[in-house]
C-alpha positions as CSV (number, residue, x, y, z in Angstrom):
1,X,-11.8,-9.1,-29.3
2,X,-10.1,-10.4,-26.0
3,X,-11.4,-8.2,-23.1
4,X,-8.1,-7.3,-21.5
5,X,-8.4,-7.4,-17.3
6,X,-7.4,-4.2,-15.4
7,X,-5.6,-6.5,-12.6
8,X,-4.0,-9.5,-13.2
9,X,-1.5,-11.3,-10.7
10,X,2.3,-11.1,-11.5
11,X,3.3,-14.5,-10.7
12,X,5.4,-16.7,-12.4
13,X,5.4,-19.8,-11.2
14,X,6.7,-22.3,-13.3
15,X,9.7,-23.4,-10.9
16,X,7.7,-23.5,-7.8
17,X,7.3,-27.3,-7.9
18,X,11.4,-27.6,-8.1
19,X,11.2,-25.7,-4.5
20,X,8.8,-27.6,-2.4
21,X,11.5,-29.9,-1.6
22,X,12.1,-27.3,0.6
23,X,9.1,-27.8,2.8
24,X,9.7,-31.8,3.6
25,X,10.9,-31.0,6.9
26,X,7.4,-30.8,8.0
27,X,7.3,-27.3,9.4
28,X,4.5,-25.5,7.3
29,X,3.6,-22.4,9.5
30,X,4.6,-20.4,12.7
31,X,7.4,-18.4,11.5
32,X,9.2,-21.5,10.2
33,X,12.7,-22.1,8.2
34,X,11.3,-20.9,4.8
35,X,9.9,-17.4,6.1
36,X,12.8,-16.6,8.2
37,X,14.8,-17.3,4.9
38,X,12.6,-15.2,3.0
39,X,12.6,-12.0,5.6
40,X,16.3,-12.2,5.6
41,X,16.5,-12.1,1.7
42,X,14.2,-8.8,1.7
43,X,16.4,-7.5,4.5
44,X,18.9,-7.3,2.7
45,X,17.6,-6.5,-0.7
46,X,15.0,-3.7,0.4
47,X,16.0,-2.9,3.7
48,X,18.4,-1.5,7.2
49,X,20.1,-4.3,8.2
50,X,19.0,-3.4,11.9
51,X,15.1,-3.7,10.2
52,X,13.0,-6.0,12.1
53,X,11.3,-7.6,9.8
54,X,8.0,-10.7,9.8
55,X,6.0,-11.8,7.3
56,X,2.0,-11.7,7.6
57,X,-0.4,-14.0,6.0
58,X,-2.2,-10.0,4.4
59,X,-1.3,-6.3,4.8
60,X,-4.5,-5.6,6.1
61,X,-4.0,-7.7,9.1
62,X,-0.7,-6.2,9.4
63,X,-2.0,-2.8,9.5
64,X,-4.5,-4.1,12.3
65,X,-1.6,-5.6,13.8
66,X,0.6,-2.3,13.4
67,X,-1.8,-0.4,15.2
68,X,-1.8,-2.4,18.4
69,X,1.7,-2.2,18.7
70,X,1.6,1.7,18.3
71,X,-0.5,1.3,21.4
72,X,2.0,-1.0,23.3
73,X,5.3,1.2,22.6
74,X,4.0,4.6,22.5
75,X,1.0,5.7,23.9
76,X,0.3,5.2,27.8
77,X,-2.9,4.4,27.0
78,X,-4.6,2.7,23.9
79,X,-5.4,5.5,21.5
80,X,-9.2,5.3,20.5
81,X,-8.9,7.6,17.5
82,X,-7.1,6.6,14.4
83,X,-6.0,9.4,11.5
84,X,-6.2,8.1,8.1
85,X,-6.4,9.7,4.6
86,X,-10.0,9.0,2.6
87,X,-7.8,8.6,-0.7
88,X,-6.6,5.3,0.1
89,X,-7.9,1.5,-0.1
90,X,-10.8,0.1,2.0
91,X,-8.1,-1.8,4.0
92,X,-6.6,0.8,5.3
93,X,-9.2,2.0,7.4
94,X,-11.0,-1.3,7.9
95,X,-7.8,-2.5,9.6
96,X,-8.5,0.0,12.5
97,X,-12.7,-0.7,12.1
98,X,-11.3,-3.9,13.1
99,X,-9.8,-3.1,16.0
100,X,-11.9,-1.0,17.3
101,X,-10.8,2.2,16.8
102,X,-12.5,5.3,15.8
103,X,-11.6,6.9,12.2
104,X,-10.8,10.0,11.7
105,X,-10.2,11.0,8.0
106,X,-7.3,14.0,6.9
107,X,-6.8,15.5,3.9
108,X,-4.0,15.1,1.0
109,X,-2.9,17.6,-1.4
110,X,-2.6,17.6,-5.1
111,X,0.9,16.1,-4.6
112,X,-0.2,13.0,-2.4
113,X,0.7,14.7,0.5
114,X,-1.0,14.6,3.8
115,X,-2.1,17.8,5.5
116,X,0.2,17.8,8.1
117,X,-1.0,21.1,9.7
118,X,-4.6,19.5,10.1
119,X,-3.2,16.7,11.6
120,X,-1.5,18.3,14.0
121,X,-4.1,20.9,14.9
122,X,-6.5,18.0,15.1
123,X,-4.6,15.9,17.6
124,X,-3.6,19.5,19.6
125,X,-7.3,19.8,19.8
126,X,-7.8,16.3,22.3
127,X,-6.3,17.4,25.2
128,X,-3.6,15.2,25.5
129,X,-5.3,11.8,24.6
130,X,-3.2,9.4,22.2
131,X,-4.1,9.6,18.8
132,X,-2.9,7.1,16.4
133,X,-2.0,8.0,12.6
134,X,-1.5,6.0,9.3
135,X,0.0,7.5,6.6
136,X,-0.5,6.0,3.2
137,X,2.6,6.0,0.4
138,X,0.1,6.8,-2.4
139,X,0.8,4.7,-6.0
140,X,4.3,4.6,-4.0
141,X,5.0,7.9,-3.6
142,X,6.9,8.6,-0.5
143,X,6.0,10.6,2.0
144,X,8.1,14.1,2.2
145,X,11.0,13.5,4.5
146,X,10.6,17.1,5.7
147,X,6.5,15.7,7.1
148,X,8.4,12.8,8.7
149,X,10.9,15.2,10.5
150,X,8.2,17.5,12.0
151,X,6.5,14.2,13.3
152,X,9.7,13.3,15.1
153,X,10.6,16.4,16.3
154,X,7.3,16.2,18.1
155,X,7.9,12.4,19.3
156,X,4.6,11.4,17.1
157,X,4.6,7.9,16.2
158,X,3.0,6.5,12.7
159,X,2.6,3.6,10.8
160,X,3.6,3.7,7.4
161,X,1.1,1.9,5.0
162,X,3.4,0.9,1.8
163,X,0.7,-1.8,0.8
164,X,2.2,-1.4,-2.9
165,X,5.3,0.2,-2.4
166,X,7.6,-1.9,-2.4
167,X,10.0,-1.2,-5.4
168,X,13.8,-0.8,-5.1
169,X,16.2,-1.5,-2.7
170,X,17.2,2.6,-1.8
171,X,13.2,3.0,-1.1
172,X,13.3,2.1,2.5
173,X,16.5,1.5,4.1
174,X,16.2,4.8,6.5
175,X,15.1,3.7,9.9
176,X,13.0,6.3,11.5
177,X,12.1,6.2,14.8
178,X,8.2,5.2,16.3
179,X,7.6,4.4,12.4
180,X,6.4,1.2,11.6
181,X,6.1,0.1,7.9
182,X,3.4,-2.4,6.4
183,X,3.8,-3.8,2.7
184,X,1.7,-5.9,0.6
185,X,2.8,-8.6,-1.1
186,X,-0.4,-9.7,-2.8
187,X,-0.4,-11.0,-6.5
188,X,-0.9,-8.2,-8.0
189,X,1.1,-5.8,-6.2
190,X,4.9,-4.8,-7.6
191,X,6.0,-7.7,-5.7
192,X,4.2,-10.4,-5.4
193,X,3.6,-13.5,-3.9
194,X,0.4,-15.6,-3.3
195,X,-0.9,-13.6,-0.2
196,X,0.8,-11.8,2.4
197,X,2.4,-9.2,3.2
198,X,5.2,-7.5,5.6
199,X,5.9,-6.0,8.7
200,X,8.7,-3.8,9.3
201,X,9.9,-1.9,12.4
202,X,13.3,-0.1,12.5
203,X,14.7,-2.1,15.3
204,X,14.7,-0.3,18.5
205,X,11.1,0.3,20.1
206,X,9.8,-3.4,19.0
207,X,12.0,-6.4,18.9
208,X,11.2,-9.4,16.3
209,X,9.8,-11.3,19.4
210,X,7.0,-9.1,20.2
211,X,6.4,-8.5,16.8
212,X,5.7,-12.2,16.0
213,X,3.9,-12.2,19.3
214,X,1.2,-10.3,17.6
215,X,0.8,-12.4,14.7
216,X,0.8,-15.4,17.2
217,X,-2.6,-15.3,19.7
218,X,-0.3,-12.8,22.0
219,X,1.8,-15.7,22.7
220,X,5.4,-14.7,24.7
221,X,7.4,-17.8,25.4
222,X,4.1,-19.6,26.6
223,X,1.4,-20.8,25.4
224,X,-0.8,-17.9,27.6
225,X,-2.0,-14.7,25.3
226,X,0.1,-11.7,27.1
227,X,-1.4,-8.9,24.9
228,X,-4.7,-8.5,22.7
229,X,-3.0,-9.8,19.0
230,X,-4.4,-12.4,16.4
231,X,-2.8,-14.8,13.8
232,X,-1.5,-13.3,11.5
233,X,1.6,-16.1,10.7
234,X,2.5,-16.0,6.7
235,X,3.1,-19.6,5.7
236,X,6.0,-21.6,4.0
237,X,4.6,-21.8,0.9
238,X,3.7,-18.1,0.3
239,X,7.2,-17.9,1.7
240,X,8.3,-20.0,-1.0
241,X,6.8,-18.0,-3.5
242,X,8.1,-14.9,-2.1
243,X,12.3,-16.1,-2.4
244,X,11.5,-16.6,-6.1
245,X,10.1,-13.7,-6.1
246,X,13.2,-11.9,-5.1
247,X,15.1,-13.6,-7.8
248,X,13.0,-12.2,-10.7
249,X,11.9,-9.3,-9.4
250,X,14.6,-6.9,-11.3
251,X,13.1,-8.1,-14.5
252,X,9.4,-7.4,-13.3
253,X,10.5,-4.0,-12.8
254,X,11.7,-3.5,-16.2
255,X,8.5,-4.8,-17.5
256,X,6.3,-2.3,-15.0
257,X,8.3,0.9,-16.4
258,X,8.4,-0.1,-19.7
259,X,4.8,-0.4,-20.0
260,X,4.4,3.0,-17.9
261,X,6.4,4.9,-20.3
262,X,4.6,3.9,-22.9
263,X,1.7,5.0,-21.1
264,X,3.3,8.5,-20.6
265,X,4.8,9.0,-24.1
266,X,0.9,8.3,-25.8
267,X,-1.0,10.0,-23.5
268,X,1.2,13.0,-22.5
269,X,-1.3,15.7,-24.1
270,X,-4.6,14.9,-21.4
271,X,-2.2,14.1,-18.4
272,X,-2.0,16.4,-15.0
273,X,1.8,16.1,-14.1
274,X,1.8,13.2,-11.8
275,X,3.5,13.3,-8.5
276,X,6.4,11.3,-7.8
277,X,8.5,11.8,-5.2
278,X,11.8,9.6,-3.7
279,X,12.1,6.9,-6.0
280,X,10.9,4.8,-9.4
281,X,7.3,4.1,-9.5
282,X,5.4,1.4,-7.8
283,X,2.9,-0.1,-10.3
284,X,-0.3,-2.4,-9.2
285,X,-1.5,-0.2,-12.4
286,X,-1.1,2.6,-14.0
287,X,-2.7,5.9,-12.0
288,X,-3.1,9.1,-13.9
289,X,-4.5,12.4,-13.3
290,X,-6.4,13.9,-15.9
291,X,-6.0,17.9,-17.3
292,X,-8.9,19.9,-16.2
293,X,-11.6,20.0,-18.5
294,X,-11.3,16.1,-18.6
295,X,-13.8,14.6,-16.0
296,X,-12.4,10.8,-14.7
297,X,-15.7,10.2,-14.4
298,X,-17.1,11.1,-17.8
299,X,-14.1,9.1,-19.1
300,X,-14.0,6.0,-17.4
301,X,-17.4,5.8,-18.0
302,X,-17.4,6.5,-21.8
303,X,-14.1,3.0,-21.3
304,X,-16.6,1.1,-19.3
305,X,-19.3,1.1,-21.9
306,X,-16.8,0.0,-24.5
307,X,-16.2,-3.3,-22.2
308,X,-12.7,-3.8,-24.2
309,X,-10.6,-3.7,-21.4
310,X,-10.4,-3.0,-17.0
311,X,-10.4,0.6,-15.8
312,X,-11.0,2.1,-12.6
313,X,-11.0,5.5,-10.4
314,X,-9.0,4.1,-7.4
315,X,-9.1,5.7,-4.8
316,X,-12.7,6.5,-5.8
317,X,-15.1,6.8,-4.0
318,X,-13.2,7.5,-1.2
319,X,-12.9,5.7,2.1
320,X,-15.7,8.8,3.9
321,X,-18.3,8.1,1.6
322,X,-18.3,4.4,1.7
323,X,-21.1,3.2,3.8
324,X,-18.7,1.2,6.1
325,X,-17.2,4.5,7.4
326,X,-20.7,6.5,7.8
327,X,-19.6,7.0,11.5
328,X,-16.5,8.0,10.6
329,X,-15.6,11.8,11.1
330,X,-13.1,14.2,9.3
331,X,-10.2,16.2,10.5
332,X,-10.8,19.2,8.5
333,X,-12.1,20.3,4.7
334,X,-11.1,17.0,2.0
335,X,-10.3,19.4,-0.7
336,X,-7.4,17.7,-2.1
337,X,-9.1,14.2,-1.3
338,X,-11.8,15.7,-4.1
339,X,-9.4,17.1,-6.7
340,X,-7.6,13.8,-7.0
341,X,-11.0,11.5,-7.1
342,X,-12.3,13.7,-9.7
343,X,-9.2,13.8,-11.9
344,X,-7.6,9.9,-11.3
345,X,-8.1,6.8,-13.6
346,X,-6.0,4.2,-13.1
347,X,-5.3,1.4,-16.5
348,X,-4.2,-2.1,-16.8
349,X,-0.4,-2.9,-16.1
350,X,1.1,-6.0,-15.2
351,X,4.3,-7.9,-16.6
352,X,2.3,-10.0,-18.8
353,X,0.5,-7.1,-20.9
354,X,1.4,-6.9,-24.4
355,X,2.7,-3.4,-25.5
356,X,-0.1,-4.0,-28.6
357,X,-2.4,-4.1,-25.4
358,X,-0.9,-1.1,-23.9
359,X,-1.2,1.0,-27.7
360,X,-4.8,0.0,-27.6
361,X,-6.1,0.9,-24.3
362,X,-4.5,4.6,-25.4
363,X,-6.0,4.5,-28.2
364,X,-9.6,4.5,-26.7
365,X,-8.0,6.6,-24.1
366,X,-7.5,9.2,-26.5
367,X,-10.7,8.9,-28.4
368,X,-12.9,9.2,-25.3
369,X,-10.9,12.4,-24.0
370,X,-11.3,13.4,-27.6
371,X,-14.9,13.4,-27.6
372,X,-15.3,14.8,-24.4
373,X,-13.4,18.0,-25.8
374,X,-15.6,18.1,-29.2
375,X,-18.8,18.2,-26.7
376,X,-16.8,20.8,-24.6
């Protein structure tokens, strides 16, 4: 039997060779033809027409990069401290490691929320110094609009980490002030190219010059670095790969969904009601949250044994008890961060799974969760 892989990239690129006629002018990086062709077409598919908007070669490097200019529009001085969830993907927090910074981990609720209130009290609690915060769009859910109004009321600034978020075009067309949005664009995320990724800001703090200054050695219309940056450039050819990309990607989306409600309809009777808020589901896979009574542990493992298909506990374990954040410090109690890591799984789902593939990973689904409730 055909082990079935839990990722598996989304790519299609079977008219990519009819393109790279497109690339005999010569010009192959530095925010050429291509990827100003390509940022335009997800302008207007995605986004505000006043979005600022350059590709990056990854999302984690746009994260990095995010941060820095934080620092440059908002804060006086560079914040040291950067406020991140634990529930969330190693880059996330590497990308301020990176940097530099200092992590601070906050809690989410059992919605994907973040705990706004121990954010807050956290940053009232450093007398005044900057603070820098990433919030994460969890398996795409949106943030609550009502968390992003307290945060401008107070005049806090944010980056928004969409690193698989990217979905339809009603997602992220509100520009919000001091918010800038990073999105991944990795083969197996909902929209993918080959590697890369986006920045976004909302068009008034940051202009597209100084945000391609920081994916360009700090460079401002000289060859002299004018600010701490890297290079971060997205090439033509992932560009390439990204404009066909925006041609098929309404049929990807059918595939994602109807793969995901088969998911729901078979395994509706051991399911948590998942969260969802603002919009259609992104899928990199399929993330569940299991009843009580039905350990994600216990389970995954009792999959894992079987070796028939991929599985995982993303975001598990979290980002404060991997050894690469064992300095790292929390803002407050994770109790949220624990519900959800002992109650996710997450299962294969990409355009090119079978729906025979789909009935048989819930069918060991279901016989694993039935076993566990005939030892219960």
């Amino acid at each position: 039997m055909t082990m079935i892989p839990f990722l598996k990239p989304n790519l299609d690129l079977s008219t990519f060779g009819e393109r790279l006629s497109e690339l005999t002018v010569g010009w192959y990086s530095n925010f050429g033809p291509v990827e100003t062709r390509y940022c335009d077409a997800m302008r207007e598919q995605f986004f505000h027409p006043d979005h600022h908007i350059v590709g990056v070669n990854n999302a984690t490097v746009g994260l990095s990069v995010a941060l820095r200019m934080v620092d440059e529009a908002f804060h006086d001085t560079p914040a040291e401290i950067v406020l991140c969830p634990s529930f969330t993907f190693a880059a996330t927090g590497l990308a301020a490691l990176s940097i530099g910074k200092k992590v601070v981990f906050y809690d989410l609720d059992r919605q994907f929320q973040p705990d706004l209130d121990q954010i807050l009290g956290f940053m009232d609690a450093q007398a005044g110094a900057p603070v820098s915060l990433i919030l994460y769009e969890t398996f795409g859910n949106q943030i609550d609009p009502a968390i992003l109004d307290r945060l401008h009321d107070k005049g806090i600034p944010y980056v928004l980490d969409c690193a698989a978020s990217l979905t339809l075009p009603s997602n992220h067309k509100t520009r919000r002030p001091k918010c800038i949005q990073v999105f991944s664009t990795h083969a197996t995320k909902p929209f993918p190219t080959i590697e890369g990724g986006l920045i976004v800001g909302n068009g008034d703090e940051l202009d597209l010059l100084q945000i391609r200054s920081y994916l360009n050695f700090g460079f401002r219309g000289s060859r002299s670095a004018q600010v701490n940056a890297t290079n971060g450039k997205l090439g033509e050819m992932h560009s390439l790969v990204g404009l066909g990309t925006v041609e098929r990607f309404p049929a990807l989306m059918r595939s994602y969904h109807e793969r995901a409600n088969r998911y729901r309809e078979r395994l509706h009777d051991i399911l948590a009601p998942m969260p969802q808020h603002g919009h259609e589901p992104a899928y990199q896979f399929f993330p569940c949250l299991l009843k009580d009574g039905l350990p994600a542990k216990d389970i995954i493992e009792t999959l894992t044994n079987q070796e028939e298909f991929g599985t995982g506990r993303y975001f598990v374990p979290c980002l404060h008890e991997q050894p690469a954040f064992s300095e790292a410090t929390c803002a407050g109690p994770l109790n949220g961060t624990q519900w959800l890591a002992d109650h996710i799984i997450a299962l294969p789902l990409y355009s090119s799974l079978s729906m025979q593939d789909v009935d048989r990973i819930c069918d060991r689904v279901l016989e694993a969760a039935d076993a566990r409730m005939s030892v219960v």
